[in-house]
C-alpha positions in Angstrom: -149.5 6.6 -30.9 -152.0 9.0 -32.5 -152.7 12.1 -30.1 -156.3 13.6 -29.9 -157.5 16.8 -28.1 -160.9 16.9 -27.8 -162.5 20.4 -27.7 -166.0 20.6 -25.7 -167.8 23.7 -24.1 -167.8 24.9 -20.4 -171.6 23.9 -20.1 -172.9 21.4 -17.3 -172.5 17.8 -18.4 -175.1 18.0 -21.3 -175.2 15.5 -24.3 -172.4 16.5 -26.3 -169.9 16.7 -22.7 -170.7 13.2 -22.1 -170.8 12.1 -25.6 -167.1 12.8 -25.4 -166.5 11.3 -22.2 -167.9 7.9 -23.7 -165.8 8.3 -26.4 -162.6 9.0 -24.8 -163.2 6.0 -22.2 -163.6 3.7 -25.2 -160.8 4.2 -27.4 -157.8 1.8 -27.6 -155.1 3.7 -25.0 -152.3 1.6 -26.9 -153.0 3.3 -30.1 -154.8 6.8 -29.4 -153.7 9.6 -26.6 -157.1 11.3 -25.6 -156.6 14.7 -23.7 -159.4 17.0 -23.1 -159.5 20.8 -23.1 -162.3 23.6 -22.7 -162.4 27.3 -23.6 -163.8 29.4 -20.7 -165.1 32.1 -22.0 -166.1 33.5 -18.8 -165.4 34.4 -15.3 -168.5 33.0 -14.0 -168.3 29.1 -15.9 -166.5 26.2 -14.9 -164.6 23.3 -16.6 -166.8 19.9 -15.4 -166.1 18.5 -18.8 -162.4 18.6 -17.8 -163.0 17.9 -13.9 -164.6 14.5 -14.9 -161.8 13.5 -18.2 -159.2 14.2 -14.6 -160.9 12.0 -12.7 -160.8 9.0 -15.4 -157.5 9.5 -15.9 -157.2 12.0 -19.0 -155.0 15.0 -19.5 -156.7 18.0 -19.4 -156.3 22.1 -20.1 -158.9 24.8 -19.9 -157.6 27.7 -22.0 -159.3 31.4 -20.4 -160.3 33.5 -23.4 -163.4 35.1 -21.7 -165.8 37.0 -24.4 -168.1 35.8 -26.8 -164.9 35.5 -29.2 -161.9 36.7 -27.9 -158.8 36.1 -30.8 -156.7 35.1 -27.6 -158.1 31.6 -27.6 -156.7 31.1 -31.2 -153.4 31.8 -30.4 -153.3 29.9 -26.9 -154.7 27.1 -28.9 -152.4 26.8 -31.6 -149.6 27.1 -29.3 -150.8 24.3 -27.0 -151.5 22.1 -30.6 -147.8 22.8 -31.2 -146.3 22.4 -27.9 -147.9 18.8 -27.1 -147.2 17.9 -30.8 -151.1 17.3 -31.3 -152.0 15.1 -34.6 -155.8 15.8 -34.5 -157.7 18.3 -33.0 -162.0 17.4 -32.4 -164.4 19.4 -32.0 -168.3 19.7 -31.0 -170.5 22.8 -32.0 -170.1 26.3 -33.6 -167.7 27.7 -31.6 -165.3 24.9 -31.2 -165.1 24.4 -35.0 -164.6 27.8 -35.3 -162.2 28.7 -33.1 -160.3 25.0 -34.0 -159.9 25.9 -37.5 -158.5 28.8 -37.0 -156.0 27.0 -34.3 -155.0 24.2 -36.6 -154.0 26.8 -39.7 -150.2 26.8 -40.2 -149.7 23.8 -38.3 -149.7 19.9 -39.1 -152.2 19.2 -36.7 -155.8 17.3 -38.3 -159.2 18.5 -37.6 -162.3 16.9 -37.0 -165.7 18.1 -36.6 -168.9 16.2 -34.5 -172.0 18.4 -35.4 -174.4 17.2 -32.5 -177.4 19.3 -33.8 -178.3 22.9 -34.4 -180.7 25.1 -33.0 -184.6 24.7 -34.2 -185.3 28.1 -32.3 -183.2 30.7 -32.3 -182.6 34.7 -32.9 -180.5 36.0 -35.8 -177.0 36.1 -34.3 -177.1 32.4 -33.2 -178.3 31.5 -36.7 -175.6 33.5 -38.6 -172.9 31.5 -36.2 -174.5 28.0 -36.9 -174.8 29.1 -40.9 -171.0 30.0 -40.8 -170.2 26.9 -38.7 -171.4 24.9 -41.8 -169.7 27.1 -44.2 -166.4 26.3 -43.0 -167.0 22.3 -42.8 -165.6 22.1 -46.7 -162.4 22.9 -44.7 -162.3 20.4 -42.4 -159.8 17.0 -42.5 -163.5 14.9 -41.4 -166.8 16.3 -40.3 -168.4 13.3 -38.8 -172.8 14.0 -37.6 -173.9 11.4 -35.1 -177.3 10.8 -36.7 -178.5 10.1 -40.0 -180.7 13.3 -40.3 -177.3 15.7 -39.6 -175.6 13.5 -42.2 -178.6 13.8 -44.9 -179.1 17.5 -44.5 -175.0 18.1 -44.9 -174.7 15.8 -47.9 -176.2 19.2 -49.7 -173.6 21.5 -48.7 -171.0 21.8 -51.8 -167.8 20.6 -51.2 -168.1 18.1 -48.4 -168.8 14.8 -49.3 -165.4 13.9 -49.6 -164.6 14.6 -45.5 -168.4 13.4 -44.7 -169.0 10.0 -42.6 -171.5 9.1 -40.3 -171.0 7.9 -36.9 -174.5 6.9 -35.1 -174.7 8.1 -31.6 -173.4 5.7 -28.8 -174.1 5.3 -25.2 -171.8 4.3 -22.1 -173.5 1.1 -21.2 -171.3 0.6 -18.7 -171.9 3.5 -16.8 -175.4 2.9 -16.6 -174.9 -0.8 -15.6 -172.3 0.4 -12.6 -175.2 2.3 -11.5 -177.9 0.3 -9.1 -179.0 1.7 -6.7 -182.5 4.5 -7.4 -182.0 7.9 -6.0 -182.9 8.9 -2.4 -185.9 11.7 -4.0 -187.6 8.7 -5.6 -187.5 6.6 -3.4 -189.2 8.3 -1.0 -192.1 8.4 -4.2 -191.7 4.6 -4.3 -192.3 3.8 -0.8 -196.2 6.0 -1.6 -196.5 3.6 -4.4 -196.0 5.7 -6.9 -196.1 4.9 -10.4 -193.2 7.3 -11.5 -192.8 8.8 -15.6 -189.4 10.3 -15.6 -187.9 13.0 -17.7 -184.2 14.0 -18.5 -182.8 16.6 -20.3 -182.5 20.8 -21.2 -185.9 22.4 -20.5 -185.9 24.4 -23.4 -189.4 24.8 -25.8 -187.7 22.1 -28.4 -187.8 19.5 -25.7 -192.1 19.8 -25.6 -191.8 19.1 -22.1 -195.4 21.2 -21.8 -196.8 18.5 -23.5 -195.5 16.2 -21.0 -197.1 18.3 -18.5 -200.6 18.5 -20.1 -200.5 15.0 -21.4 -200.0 14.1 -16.8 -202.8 16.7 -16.1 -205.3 14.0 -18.7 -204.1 10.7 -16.9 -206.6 8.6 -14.7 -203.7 7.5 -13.1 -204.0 8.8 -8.9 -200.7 7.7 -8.2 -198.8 8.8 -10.6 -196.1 11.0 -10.5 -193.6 13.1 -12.8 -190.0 13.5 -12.5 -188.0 16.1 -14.3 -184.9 15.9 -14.5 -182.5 18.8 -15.9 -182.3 22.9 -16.2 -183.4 25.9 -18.8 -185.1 29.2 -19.3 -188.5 26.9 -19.9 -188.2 26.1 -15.8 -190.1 28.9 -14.7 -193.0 28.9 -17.2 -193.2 25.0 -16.9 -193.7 25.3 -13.2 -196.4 27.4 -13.5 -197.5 25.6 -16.1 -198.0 22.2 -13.8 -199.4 25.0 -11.2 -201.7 26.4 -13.6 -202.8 22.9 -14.2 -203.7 21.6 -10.8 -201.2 19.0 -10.9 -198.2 20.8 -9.3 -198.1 18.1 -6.3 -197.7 15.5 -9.4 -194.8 16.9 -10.9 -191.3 17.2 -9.1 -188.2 19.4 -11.0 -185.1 17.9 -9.3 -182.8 20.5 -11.6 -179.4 19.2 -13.2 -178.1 16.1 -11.4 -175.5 14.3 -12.4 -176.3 11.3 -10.9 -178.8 11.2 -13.6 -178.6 7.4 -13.9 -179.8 7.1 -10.2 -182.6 8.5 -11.5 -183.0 6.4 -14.6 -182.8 3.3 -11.7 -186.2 4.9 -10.2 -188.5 5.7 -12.8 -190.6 3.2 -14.3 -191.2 4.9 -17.6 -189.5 7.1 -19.8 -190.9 10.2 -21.5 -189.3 12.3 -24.6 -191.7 14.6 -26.0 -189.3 16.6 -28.3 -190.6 18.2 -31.1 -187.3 17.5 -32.4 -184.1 15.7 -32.3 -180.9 14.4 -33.9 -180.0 10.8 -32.3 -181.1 11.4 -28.5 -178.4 10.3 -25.9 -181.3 10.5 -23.2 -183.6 8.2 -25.1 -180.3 5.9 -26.3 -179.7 5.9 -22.2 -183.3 5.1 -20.5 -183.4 1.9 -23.0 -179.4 0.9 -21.6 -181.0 1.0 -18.0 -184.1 -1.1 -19.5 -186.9 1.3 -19.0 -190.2 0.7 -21.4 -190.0 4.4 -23.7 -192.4 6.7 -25.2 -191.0 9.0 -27.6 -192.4 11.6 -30.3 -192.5 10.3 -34.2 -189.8 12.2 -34.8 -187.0 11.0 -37.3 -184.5 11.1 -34.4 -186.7 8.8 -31.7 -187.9 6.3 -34.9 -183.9 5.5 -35.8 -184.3 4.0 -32.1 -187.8 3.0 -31.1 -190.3 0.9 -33.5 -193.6 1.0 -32.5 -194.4 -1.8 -30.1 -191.1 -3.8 -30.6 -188.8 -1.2 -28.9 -191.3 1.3 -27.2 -193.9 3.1 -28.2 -194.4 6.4 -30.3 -197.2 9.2 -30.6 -197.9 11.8 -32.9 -195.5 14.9 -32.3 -197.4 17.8 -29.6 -200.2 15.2 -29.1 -200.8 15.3 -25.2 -203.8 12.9 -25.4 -202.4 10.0 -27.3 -199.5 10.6 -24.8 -201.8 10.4 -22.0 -203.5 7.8 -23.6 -199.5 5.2 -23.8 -198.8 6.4 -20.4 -201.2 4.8 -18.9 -201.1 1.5 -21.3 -197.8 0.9 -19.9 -199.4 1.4 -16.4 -201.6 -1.0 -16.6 -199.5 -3.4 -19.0 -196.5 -3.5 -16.7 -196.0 -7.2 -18.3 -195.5 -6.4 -21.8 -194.1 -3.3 -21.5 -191.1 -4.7 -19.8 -190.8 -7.2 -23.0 -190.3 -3.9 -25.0 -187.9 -2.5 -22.6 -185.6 -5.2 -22.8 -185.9 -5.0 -26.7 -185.1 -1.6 -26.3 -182.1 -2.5 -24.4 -180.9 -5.4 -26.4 -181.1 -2.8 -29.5 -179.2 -0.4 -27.7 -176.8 -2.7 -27.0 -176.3 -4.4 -30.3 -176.3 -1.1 -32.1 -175.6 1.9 -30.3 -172.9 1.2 -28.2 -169.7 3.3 -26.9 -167.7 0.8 -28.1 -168.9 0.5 -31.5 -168.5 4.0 -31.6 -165.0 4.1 -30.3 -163.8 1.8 -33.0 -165.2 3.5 -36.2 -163.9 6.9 -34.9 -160.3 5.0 -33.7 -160.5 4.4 -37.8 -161.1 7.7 -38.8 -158.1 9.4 -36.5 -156.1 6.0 -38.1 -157.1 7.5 -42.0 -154.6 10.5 -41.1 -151.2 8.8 -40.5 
């Protein structure tokens, strides 16, 4: 029996939390122990990463190091790593690596890294973490990206492709298909007729969800409506953005849910606008629950959607040609449905949890 910690962040249950949740639900019990622990960094955050591994089942720890990097976490680490007898340690984003490296030195415990992405906009001090981040990977038993954009921009870091492999994204089809029933909120749209384009995920400028917004003020559509779905320092200016725009009654921002799938079960399109993104869980997700997609041309939405056979694409910032799909799909309910199920028979073949489980079950395998 192989034992595995997996290290996330005390962040609301974002793409990399439940990234780890599907993967922890998916590998073989019989051959690989999966417990879960957090840093807390501060006072003021909780642990729903860990709060959601207890209720399936898993083991869990939060270790309380509160600061931006307090050396206590090291050393609490390191001694759980020893205590529990720990073969590999994974981790997800800057600070995990970093502070898992550290833990693992000195000890026989394996470390593996899952970069899910780095920032597109951020300040100096951000950077200069994500810049060391990559530094250290050489270091690592296995860095392992999710996408093949990740992978192709670390194949030029010196002294990594020997611990490199790529593992594509995968999505919990399961819990999207245990999910049936639309949430209350929409509908209440539904029962107005509404035709409803749904959004989920961080509202943060990357996302373009102002394009969304600008491409629903162009629509000739009087019964359409716009869900968002999710939380970020863009809420404020995108409300008064959808204000500003005479569409505010159009547009509804439901926060962070997690019973985002209910909401999945009540749109009848999905929207990403991103001006960029690695493999999106979101997109991988609405195409599970067998929604027609739109999607930016990004590198990230064309590994999953081909124009017209999976959903539908339009040029990046583009709020007209958006406008213009949107309401193609409303009005071509028929065929858009033919790429939905496509989309879902893709996801399915392709991108699953379980296919995921089973190449990273060989990776933790490669150590013993």
């Amino acid at each position: 029996m192989i034992k595995v910690l997996q290290l996330g962040s005390p962040t609301p249950l974002y793409g990399a939390e439940r990234w780890i949740l599907a993967l922890i639900k998916h590998l073989d019990p019989t051959r690989i122990e999966s417990l879960v622990s957090v840093v807390l960094d501060s006072p003021d955050l909780d642990a729903p990463l860990c709060r959601e591994a207890s209720k399936l089942g898993f083991s869990t720890h939060v270790f309380e190091s509160f600061g931006k990097f307090n050396p206590s976490a090291v050393r609490s680490l390191r001694g759980f790593l020893v205590q529990n007898k720990i073969d590999i340690l994974h981790t997800h984003g800057y600070k995990t690596d970093l502070i898992g490296l550290l833990s693992v030195l000195g000890t026989s415990c394996k470390i593996v890294s899952t970069p899910h992405g780095w920032s597109k906009q951020a300040d100096l001090k951000l950077l200069g973490y994500e810049l060391l981040d990559r530094c250290a990977f050489p270091f690592f038993d296995a860095v392992v990206p999710l996408s093949q954009e990740l992978h192709t921009h670390l194949r030029r870091l010196p002294g990594l492709n020997g611990n490199l492999r790529l593992i594509t994204n995968g999505v919990d089809i399961s819990e999207i298909d245990s999910v049936t029933q639309p949430a209350p909120e929409l509908l209440e749209l539904k029962k107005e007729g509404a035709f409803i384009i749904g959004y989920i995920g961080r509202l943060v400028p990357p996302k373009g969800v102002d394009v969304l917004l600008d491409s629903v003020s162009r629509l000739n559509l009087p019964n359409s409506r716009l869900a968002i779905v999710g939380e970020g320092e863009s809420r404020a200016s995108l409300e008064q953005q959808a204000h500003n725009l005479g569409i505010a009654d159009k547009v509804h921002f439901y926060g962070f849910r997690e019973d985002r799938v209910s909401f999945l079960r009540g749109f009848d399109l999905f929207v990403l606008p991103s001006r960029s993104e690695g493999t999106p869980r979101c997109l991988m997700e609405a195409m599970a629950a067998g929604l027609p997609v739109i999607a930016s041309d990004i590198p990230g939405c064309r590994y999953l959607i081909v124009h017209w056979q999976t959903g539908l694409l339009f040029p990046v910032v583009e709020a007209k040609a958006l406008s213009g799909l949107i309401e193609w799909v409303a009005f071509n309910r028929t065929f858009a449905n033919r790429l939905a199920l496509a989309g879902r028979e893709l996801v399915a073949r392709r991108f699953s949890a379980e296919r995921m489980a089973n190449e990273y079950a060989s990776v933790y395998t490669s150590f013993t």
